[in-house]
C-alpha positions, -999 to 999 in steps of 0.1 A, spaced: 891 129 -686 876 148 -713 838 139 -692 848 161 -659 844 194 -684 814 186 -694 798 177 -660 817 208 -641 797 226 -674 762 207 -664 771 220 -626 771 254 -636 747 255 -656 718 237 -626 734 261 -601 726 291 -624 693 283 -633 656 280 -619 634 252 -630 603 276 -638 604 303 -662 614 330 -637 622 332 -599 613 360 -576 625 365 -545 598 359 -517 588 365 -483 607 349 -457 585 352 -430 583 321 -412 545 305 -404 530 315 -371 530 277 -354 560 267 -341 560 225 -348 568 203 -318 585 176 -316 571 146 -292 583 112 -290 615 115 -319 646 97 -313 676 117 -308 685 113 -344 646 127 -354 657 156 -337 692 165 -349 677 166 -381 649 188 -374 669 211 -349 701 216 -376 669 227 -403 655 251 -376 695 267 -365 692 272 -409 662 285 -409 665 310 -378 697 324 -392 680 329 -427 650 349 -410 673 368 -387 690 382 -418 657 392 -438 642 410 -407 674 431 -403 662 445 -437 627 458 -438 630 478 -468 640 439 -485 616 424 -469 587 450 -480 600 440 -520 599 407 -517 562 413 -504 550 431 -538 566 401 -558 544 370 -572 543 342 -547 552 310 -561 539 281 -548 555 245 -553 535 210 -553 550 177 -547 535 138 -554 529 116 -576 513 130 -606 516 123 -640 523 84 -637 489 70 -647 469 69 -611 436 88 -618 440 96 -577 472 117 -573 462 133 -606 426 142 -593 444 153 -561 465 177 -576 439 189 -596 417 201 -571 445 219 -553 459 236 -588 418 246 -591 422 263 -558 453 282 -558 443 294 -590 414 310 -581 425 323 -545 457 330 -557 459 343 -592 492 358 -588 506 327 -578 533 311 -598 527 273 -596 554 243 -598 549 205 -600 575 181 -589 562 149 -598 574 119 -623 561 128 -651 564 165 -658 553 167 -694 523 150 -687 516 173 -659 520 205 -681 502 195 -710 471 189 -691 471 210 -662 490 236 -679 517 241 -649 553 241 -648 566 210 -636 603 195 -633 614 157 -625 616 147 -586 642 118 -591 679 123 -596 694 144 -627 706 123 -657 741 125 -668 739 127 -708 770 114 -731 781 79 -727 819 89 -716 803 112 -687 779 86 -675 805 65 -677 829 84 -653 805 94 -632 799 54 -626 834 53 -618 835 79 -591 806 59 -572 779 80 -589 791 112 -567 790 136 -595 753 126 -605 743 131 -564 762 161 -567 742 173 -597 708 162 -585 715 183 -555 721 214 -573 691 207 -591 671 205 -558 681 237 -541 676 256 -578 646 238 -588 638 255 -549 648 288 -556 620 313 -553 599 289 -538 577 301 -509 553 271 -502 557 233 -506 524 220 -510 521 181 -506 482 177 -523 464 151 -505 471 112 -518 481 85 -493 517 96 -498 526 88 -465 531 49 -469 553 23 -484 523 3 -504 549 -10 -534 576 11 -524 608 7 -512 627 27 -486 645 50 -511 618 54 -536 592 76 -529 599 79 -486 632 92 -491 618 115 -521 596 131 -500 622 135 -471 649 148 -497 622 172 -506 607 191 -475 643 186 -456 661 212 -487 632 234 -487 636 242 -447 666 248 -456 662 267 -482 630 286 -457 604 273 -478 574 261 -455 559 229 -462 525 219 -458 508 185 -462 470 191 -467 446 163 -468 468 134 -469 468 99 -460 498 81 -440 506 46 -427 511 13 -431 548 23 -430 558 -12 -428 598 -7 -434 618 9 -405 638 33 -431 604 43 -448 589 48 -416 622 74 -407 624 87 -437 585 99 -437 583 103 -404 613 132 -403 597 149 -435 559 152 -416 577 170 -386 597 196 -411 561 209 -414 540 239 -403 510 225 -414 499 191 -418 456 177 -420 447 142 -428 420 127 -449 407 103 -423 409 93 -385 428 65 -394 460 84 -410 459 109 -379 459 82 -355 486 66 -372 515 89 -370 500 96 -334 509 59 -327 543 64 -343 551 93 -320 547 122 -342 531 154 -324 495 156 -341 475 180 -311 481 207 -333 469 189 -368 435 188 -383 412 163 -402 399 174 -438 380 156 -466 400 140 -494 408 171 -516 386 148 -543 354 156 -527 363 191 -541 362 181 -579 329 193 -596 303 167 -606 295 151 -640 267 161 -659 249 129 -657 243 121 -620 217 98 -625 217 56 -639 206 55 -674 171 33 -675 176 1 -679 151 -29 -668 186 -45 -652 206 -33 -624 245 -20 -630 267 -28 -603 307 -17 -612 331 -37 -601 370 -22 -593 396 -43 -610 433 -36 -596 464 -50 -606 474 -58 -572 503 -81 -565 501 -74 -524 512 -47 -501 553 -52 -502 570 -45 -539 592 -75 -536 565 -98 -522 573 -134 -531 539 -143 -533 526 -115 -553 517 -138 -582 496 -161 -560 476 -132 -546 470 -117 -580 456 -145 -590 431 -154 -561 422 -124 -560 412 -123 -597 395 -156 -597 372 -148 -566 365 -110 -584 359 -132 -618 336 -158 -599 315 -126 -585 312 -108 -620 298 -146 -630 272 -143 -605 262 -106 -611 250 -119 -643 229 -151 -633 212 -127 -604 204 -104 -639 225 -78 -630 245 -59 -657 288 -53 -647 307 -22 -658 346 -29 -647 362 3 -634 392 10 -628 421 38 -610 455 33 -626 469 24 -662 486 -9 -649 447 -21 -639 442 -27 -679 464 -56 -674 439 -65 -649 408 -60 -666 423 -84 -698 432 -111 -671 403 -115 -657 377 -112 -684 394 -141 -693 389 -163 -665 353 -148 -669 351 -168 -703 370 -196 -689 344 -199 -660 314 -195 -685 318 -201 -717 285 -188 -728 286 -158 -710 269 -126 -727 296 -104 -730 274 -78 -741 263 -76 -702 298 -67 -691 313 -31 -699 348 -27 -698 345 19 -687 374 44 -692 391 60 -664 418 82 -671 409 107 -650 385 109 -618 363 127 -641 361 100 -663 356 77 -640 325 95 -621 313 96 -654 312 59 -650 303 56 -620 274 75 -625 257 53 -652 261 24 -620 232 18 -594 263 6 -566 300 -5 -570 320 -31 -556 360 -13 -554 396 -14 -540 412 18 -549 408 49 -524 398 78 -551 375 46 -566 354 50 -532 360 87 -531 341 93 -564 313 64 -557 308 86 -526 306 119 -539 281 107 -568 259 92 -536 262 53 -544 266 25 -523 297 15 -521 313 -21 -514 350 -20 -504 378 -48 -508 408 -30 -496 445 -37 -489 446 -7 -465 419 1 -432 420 38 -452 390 25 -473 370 11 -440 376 51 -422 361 66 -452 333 46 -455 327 43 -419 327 87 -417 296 82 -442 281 57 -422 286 24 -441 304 -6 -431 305 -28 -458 342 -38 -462 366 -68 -466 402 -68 -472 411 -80 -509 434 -108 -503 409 -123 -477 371 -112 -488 351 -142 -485 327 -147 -513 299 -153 -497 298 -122 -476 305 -104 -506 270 -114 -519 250 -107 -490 268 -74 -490 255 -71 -525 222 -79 -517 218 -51 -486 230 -25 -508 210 -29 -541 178 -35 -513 183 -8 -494 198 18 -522 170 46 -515 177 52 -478 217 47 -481 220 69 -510 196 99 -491 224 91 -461 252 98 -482 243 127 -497 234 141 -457 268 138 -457 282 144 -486 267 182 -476 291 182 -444 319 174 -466 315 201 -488 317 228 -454 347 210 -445 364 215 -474 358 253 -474 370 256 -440 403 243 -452 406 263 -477 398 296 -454 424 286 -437 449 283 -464 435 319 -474 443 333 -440 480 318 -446 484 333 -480 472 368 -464 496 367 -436 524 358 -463 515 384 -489 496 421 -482 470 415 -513 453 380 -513 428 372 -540 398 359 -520 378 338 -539 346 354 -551 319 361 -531 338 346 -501 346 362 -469 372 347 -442 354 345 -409 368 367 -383 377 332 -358 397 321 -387 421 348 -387 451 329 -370 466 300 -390 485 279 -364 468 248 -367 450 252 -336 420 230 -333 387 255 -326 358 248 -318 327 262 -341 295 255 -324 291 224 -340 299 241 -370 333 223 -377 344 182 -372 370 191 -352 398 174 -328 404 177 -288 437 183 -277 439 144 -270 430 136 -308 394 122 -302 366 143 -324 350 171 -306 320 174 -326 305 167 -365 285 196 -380 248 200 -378 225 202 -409 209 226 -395 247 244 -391 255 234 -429 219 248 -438 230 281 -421 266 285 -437 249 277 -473 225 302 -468 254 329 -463 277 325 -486 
């Protein structure tokens, strides 16, 4: 019995605590939209209406207090980010990176918390306070041990602590873009019921949740599909990446007439130096290596996949060469190494004589790093979302073979349509598709970059409205420099609007209204 002292200690000393270096008490003031709920079981809506009866009695009490509330209005916001980050996926990492790059320059004042896997990853390079999203550990062998013997109730009791202090403070929960709303190699209580965990204790603790730019669905298992589901309607403000994700939750009878559509927040990430090929007398095509074992973490057949699918990429890298075209292999994720050495080797096993000089095996540790790469390629042949983002943004045709329809939307919103799924991409097609691009590079690069010029106004109109929220939160806001909030902007309820074909926006129904003129993006540029 001498473990129950020392976890009653570890109690304590989690209730006692915040996770950053200091917490400030906030604003409470609720966000202006009130979320609906359409379609939810009667189980979707206990949840939601129990967090609401919380929240409503915790707002009651601050407004009976002005002189409180007025305080909590001169203190530092603090603003709280939740994903993936820190695990090795160049995506979620560029993802958070754009939105720490924003609140940093709107919001100065703000103090900024990660939640993510990896927290001292996160810190050392982004240089923001982060703590772990998963359950607490229980250190000391007899502990652990007793814990175990009480069905692990002490450790949930401990991680809960840890979520309403890790909380405290917190104003904002901010989940940054990534496709965070699936199950792709997840299981129901992995990341679907970290994210519910998540946004349902911060409505309760009256922090408001926004998901900005993200992508959802497949949600293939039923408890995922709950689980993500219940945390998207504890939100006051949700925009998706693509049609496809908006749709999506639509279909699965979420209320989405008061969401928006946005770019990927990646599009927001500044350029590399070197935009253009280096000369060469050969052509570079990259091609995306993934270590991808199927949709479903426990797939059977995962091994069988991975293996097609890396003798068909193999077969294509082969033929690259005889057509005289020079490979650089890209990847989006530190378990795609394990890739990249399995399938150079079937490469040699294939041909022999290969020159091995021709193929270039680039580093992608960060989306940076990998436009970098991308940028010494005339086109790319990829599987990973931020893979296309970045091939995209630098302007080059772009060849998807993707395990989700998210990479088919994007590439379809910039007009191309060159797309197979990976476990099914027929080789053949795949080398006509080759042969379009490379012969038509000129006008499908001029076409992307039209658009790539939309992308960047629909970026800034998210963040003008993220602005407006931060102003109705807090009397001072920082506006970012040389940048003015126009006056139709002022209200931040989510309400679609409609800008003179100034704004890709939706109906009431959820079919776009309109896409932005050039002449309208030539307009706003020449403002601002």
């Amino acid at each position: 019995m001498k473990a129950l002292p020392a976890m009653t200690g570890a109690l304590r000393r989690i209730s006692q605590r915040s996770p950053a270096s200091s917490s400030r008490a906030l604003d409470t003031n609720p966000l202006t939209r009130e979320q609906t709920v359409c379609g939810a079981s009667t189980e979707h809506t206990t949840v939601v209406d129990r967090v609401r009866h919380a929240e409503s009695s915790t707002t009651s009490s601050s407004v009976k207090n002005p002189a409180a509330v007025q305080n909590a209005q001169t203190k530092e916001p603090k603003i709280a980010m939740l994903g993936m980050f820190g695990s090795g996926n160049t995506g979620n990492d560029g993802s958070l990176e754009a939105m720490v790059s924003f609140l940093r320059e709107a919001r100065p004042d703000a103090e900024l918390l990660c939640i993510c896997p990896n927290p001292e990853t996160v810190t050392s390079r982004y240089g923001v306070a982060a703590v772990r999203q998963g359950r607490v550990d229980i250190t000391g062998h007899r502990a652990a041990r007793m814990s175990r013997m009480l069905g692990d109730l002490p450790r949930n009791m401990l991680s809960i602590i840890h979520l309403f202090a890790t909380l405290r403070g917190v104003r904002v929960l901010v989940i940054p873009g990534t496709g965070i709303l699936d199950d792709f190699q997840e299981t129901a209580f992995g990341w679907p019921f970290v994210v519910f965990r998540w946004c349902l204790a911060a409505r309760l603790r009256g922090v408001q949740v926004a998901f900005v730019s993200i992508g959802a669905g497949p949600i293939k298992n039923s408890l995922s599909r709950w689980f993500l589901k219940s945390a998207v309607r504890l939100a006051k403000y949700r925009s998706y990446r693509d049609d496809y994700s908006y749709q999506y939750l639509k279909d699965n009878g979420v209320d989405v007439s008061l969401d928006r559509r946005f770019p990927d927040l990646a599009f927001g990430l500044p350029l590399p130096s070197q935009l253009s090929p280096i000369a060469n007398k050969r052509k570079v095509v990259g091609v995306g290596v993934m270590d991808y074992h199927g949709w479903s973490k426990d797939n059977a057949e995962g091994d069988s996949i991975y293996l097609s699918y890396l003798g068909k990429l193999s077969s294509y890298i082969c033929w690259l060469i005889e057509q005289g075209h020079d490979v650089r292999l890209l990847t989006g994720d530190v378990h795609d190494m394990t890739a990249v050495d399995d399938v150079l080797k079937m490469v040699v096993e294939q041909w022999p004589d290969v020159e091995r000089q021709r193929i270039t095996v680039g580093c992608g540790g960060s989306l940076h790093e990998l436009m970098a790469e991308i940028a010494q390629t005339d086109a790319v042949v990829v599987s990973r979302y931020h893979n296309v983002v970045c091939a995209l943004k630098l302007d080059r045709p772009t060849i998807s073979l993707s395990y989700n329809m998210k990479n088919d939307y994007l590439l379809a919103q910039f007009g191309q349509h060159y797309c197979q799924h990976i476990e099914s991409f027929d080789f053949e097609v795949l080398k006509q598709h080759t042969n379009a691009v490379l012969g038509n590079s000129d006008e499908i690069t001029a076409q992307l970059a039209r658009t790539n010029a939309l992308v960047q106004v629909q970026l800034e109109e998210q963040q003008h409205l993220l602005l407006n929220q931060f102003a109705k939160m807090y009397p001072v806001v920082a506006k970012q420099p040389g940048r003015d909030i126009p006056s139709h902007q002022q209200s931040f309820n989510g309400t679609p609007y409609d800008d003179e074909g100034d704004l890709h926006v939706y109906s009431q129904e959820g079919t776009c209204k309109e896409t932005p003129s050039l002449a309208a993006v030539g307009t706003r540029k020449a403002q601002t």
